[in-house]
MMTF fields as JSON, N, C-alpha, C and O atoms, coordinates in Angstrom:
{
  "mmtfVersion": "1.0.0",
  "mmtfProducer": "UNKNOWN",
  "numBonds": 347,
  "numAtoms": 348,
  "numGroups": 87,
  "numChains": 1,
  "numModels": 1,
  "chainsPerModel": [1],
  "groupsPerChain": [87],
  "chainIdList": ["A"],
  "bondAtomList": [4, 2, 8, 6, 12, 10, 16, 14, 20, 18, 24, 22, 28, 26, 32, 30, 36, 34, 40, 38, 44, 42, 48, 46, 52, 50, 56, 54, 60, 58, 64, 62, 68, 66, 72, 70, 76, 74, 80, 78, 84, 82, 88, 86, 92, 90, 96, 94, 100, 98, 104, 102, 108, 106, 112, 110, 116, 114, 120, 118, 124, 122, 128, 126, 132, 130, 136, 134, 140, 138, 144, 142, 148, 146, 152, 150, 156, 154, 160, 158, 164, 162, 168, 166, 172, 170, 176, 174, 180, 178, 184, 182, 188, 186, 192, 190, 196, 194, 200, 198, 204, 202, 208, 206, 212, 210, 216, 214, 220, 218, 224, 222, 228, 226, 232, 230, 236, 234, 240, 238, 244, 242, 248, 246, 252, 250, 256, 254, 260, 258, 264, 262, 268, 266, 272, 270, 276, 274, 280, 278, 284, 282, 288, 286, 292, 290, 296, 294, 300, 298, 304, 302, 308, 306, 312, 310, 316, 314, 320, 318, 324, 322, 328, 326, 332, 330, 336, 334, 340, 338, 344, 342],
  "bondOrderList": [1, 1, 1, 1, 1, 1, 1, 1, 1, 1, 1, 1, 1, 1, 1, 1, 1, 1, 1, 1, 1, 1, 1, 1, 1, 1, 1, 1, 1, 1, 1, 1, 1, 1, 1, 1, 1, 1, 1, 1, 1, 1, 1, 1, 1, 1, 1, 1, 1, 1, 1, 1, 1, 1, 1, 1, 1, 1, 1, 1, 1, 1, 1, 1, 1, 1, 1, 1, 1, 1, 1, 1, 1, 1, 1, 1, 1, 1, 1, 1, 1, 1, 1, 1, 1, 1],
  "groupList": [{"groupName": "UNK", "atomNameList": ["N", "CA", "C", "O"], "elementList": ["N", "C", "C", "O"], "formalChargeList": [0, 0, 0, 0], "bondAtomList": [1, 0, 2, 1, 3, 2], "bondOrderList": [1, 1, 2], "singleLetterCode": "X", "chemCompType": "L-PEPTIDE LINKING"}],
  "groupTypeList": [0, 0, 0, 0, 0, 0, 0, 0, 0, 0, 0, 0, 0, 0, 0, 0, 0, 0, 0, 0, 0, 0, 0, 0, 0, 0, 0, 0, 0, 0, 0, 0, 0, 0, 0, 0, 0, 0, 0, 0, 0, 0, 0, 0, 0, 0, 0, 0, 0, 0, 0, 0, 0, 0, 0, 0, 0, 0, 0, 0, 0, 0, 0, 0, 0, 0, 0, 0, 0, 0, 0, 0, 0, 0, 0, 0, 0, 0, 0, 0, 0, 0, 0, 0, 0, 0, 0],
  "groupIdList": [1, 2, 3, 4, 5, 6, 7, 8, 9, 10, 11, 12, 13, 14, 15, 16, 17, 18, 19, 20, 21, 22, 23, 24, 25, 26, 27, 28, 29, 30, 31, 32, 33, 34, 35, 36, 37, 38, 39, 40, 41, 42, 43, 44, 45, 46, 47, 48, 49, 50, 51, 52, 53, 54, 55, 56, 57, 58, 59, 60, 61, 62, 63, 64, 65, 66, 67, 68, 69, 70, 71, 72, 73, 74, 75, 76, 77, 78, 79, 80, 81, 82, 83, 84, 85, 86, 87],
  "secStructList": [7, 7, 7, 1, 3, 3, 3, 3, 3, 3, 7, 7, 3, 3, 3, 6, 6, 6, 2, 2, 2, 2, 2, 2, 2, 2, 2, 6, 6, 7, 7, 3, 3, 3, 3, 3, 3, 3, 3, 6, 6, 1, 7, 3, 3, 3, 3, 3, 3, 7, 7, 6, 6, 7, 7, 4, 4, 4, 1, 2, 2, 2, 2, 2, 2, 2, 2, 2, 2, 2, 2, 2, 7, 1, 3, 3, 3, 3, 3, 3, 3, 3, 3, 3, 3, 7, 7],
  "xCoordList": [215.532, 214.2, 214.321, 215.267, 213.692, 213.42, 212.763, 212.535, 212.174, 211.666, 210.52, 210.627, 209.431, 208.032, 207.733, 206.917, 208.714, 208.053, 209.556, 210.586, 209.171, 210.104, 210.143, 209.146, 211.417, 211.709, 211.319, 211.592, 210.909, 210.735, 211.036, 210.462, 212.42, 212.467, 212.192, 212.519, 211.542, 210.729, 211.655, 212.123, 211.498, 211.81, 210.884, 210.544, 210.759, 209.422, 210.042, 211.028, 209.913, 210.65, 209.118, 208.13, 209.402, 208.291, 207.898, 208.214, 207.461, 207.753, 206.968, 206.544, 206.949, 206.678, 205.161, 204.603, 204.611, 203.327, 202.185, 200.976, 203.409, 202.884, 202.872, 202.105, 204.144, 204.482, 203.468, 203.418, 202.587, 201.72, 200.446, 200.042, 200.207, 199.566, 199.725, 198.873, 201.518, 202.017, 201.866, 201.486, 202.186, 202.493, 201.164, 201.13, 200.118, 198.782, 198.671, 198.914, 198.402, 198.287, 199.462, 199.214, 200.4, 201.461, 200.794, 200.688, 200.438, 199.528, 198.676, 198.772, 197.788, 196.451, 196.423, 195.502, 198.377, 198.544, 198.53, 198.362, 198.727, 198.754, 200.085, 200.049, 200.911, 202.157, 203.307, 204.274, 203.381, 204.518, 204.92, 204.231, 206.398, 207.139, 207.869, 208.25, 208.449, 209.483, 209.285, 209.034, 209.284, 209.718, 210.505, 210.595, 211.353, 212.525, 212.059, 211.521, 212.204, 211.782, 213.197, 213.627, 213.775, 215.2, 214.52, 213.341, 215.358, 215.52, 216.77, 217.617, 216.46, 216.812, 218.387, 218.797, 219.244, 220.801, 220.905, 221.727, 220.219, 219.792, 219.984, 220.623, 219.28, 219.863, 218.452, 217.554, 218.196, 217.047, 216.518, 217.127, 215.291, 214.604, 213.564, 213.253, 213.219, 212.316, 212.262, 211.896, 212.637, 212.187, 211.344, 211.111, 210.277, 208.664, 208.942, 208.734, 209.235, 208.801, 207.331, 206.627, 207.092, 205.57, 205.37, 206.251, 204.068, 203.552, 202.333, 201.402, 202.382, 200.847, 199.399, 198.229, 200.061, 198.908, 198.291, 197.156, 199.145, 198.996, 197.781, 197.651, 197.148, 195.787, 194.924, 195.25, 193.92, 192.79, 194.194, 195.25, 193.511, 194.078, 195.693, 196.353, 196.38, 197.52, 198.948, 200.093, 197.546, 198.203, 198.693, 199.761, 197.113, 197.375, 199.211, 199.703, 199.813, 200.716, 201.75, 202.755, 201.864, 202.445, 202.249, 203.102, 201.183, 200.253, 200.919, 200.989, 201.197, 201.05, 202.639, 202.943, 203.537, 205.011, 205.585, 206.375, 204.793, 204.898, 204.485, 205.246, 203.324, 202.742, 203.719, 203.793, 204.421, 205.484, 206.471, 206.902, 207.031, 208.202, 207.616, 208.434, 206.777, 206.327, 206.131, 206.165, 205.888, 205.616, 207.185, 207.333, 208.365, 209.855, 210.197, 210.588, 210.28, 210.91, 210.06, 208.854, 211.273, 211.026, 210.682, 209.564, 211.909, 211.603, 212.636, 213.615, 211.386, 212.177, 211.881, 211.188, 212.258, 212.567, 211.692, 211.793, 210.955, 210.443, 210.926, 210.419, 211.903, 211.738, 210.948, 210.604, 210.801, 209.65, 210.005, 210.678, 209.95, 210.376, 209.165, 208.88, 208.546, 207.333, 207.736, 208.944, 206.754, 206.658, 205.532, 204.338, 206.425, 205.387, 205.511, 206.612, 204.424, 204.443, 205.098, 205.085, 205.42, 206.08, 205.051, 204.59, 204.679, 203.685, 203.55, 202.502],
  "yCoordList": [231.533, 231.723, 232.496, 232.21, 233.188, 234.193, 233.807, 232.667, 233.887, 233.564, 234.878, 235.94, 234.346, 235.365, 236.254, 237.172, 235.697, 236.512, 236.589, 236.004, 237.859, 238.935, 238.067, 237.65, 238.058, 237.607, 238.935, 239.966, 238.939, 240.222, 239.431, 238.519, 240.554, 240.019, 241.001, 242.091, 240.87, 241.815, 240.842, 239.714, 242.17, 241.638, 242.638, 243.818, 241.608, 242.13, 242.583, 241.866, 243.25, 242.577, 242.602, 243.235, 241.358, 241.13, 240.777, 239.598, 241.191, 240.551, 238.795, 238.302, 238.064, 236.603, 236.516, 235.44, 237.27, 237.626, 237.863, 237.65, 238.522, 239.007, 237.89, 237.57, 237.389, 236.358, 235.579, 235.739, 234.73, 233.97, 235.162, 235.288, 235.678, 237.02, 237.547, 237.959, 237.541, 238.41, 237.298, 237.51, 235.957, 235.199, 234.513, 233.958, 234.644, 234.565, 235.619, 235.401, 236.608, 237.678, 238.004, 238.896, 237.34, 236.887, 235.714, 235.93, 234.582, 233.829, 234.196, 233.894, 234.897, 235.3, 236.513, 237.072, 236.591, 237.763, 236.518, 236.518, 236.031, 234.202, 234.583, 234.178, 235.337, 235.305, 235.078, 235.818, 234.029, 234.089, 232.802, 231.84, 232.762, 231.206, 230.871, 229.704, 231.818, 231.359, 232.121, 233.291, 232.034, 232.501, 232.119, 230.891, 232.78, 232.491, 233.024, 234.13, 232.43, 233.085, 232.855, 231.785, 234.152, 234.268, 234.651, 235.002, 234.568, 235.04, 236.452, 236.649, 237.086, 238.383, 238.384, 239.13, 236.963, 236.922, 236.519, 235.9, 236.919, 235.98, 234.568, 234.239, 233.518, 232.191, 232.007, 232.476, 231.1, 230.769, 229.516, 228.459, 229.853, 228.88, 228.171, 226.981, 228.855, 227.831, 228.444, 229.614, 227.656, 227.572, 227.445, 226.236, 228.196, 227.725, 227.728, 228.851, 227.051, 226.999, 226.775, 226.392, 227.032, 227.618, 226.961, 226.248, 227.21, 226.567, 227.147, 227.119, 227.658, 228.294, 227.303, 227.49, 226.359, 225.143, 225.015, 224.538, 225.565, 225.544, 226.059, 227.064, 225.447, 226.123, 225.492, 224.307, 225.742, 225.598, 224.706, 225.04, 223.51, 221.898, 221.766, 221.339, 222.091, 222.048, 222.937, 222.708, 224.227, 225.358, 224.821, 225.022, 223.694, 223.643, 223.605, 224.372, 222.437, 222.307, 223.179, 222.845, 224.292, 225.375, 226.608, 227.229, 226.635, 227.233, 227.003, 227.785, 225.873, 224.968, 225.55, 226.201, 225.077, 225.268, 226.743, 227.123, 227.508, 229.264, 229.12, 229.2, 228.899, 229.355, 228.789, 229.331, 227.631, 227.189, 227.907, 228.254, 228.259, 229.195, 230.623, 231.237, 231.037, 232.624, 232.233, 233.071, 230.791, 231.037, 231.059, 231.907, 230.679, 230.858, 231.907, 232.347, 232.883, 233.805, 234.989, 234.967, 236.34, 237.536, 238.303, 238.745, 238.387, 239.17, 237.958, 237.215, 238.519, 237.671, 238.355, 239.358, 238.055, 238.872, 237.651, 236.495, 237.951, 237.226, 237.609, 238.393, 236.989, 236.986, 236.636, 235.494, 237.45, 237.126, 236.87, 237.85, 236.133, 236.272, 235.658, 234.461, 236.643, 236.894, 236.71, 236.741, 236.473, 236.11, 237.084, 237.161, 237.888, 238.818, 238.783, 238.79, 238.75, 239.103, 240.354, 241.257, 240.642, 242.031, 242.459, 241.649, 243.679, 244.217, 244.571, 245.055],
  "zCoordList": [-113.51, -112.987, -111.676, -110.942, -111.407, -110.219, -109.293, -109.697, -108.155, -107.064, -106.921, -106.309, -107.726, -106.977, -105.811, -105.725, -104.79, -103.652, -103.109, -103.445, -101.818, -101.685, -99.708, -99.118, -99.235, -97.433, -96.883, -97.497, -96.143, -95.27, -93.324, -92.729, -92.843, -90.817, -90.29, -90.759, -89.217, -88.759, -87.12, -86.963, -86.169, -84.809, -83.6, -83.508, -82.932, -81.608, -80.103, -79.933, -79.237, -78.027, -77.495, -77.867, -76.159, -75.932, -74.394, -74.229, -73.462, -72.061, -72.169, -73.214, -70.671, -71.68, -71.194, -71.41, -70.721, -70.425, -71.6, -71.696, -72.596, -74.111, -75.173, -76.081, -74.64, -75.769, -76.381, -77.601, -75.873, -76.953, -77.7, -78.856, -76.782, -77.813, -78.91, -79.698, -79.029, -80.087, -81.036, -82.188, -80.543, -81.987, -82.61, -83.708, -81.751, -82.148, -82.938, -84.124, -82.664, -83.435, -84.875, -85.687, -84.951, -85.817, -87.013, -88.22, -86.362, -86.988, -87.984, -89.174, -87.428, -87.87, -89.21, -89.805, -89.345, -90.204, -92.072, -93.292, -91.339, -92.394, -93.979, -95.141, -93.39, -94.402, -93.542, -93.719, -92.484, -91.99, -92.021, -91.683, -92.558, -92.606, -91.963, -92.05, -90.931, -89.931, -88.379, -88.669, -87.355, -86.281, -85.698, -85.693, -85.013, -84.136, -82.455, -82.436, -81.289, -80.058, -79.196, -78.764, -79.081, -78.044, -76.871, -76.831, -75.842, -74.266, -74.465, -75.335, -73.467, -73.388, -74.174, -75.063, -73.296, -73.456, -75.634, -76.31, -75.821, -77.543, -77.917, -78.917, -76.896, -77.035, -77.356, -76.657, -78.76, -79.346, -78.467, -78.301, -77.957, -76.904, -78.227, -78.179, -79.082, -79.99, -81.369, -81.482, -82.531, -83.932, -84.451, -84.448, -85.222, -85.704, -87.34, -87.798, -88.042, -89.708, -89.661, -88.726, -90.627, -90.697, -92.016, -92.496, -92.707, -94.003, -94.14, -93.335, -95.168, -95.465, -95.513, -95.849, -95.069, -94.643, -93.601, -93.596, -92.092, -90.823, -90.22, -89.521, -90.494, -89.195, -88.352, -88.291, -87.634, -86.154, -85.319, -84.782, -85.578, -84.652, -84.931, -83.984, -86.13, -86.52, -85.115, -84.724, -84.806, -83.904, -82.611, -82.032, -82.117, -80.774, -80.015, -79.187, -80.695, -79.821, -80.002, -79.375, -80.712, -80.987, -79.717, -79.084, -79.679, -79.088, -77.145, -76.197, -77.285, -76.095, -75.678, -74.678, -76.807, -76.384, -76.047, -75.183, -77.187, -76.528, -75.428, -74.464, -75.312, -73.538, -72.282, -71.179, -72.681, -71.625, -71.396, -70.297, -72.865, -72.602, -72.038, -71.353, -72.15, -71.451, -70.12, -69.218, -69.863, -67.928, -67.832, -66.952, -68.167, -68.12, -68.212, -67.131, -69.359, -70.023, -69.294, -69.047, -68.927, -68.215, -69.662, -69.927, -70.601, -71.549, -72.599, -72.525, -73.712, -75.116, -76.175, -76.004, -77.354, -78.944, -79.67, -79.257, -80.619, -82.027, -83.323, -84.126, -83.399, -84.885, -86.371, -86.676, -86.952, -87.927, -89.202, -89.522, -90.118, -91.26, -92.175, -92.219, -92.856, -93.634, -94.888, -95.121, -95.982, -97.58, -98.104, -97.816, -99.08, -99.369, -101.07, -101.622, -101.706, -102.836, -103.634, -102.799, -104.313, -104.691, -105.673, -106.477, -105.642, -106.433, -107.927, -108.355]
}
């Protein structure tokens, strides 16, 4: 049996000013199952698995933990790893 849908990683750089912006705007793309958020040196400051279930109230404390790490972080990377159907 095969697996329907296709991984797609995508990577951001991002100052941490940007950071919850981008991953809001990441969110809202609603095919994403994983993020990864490094600091400049590539040491992963936070893991997001995701679920195509996740939404409004589910976000907040997501929401909450990016915004902490951007008052920290000068510049950081997102990793993205998306689920895409294949056509």
């Amino acid at each position: 049996m095969t697996d329907s849908t296709e991984s797609k990683e995508n990577e951001f750089k991002v100052s941490g000013s940007e950071l919850l912006k981008k991953i809001k705007e990441l969110f809202h793309q609603g095919n994403i199952r994983h993020i990864i958020i490094r600091n400049e040196s590539g040491k992963t400051l936070i893991e997001l698995p995701l679920t195509m279930g996740i939404l409004g109230v589910a976000l907040i404390p997501v929401y909450a933990a990016v915004a902490a790490i951007a008052a920290l972080a000068v510049k950081c990377s997102i990793e993205v790893k998306t689920t895409q159907n294949p056509d």
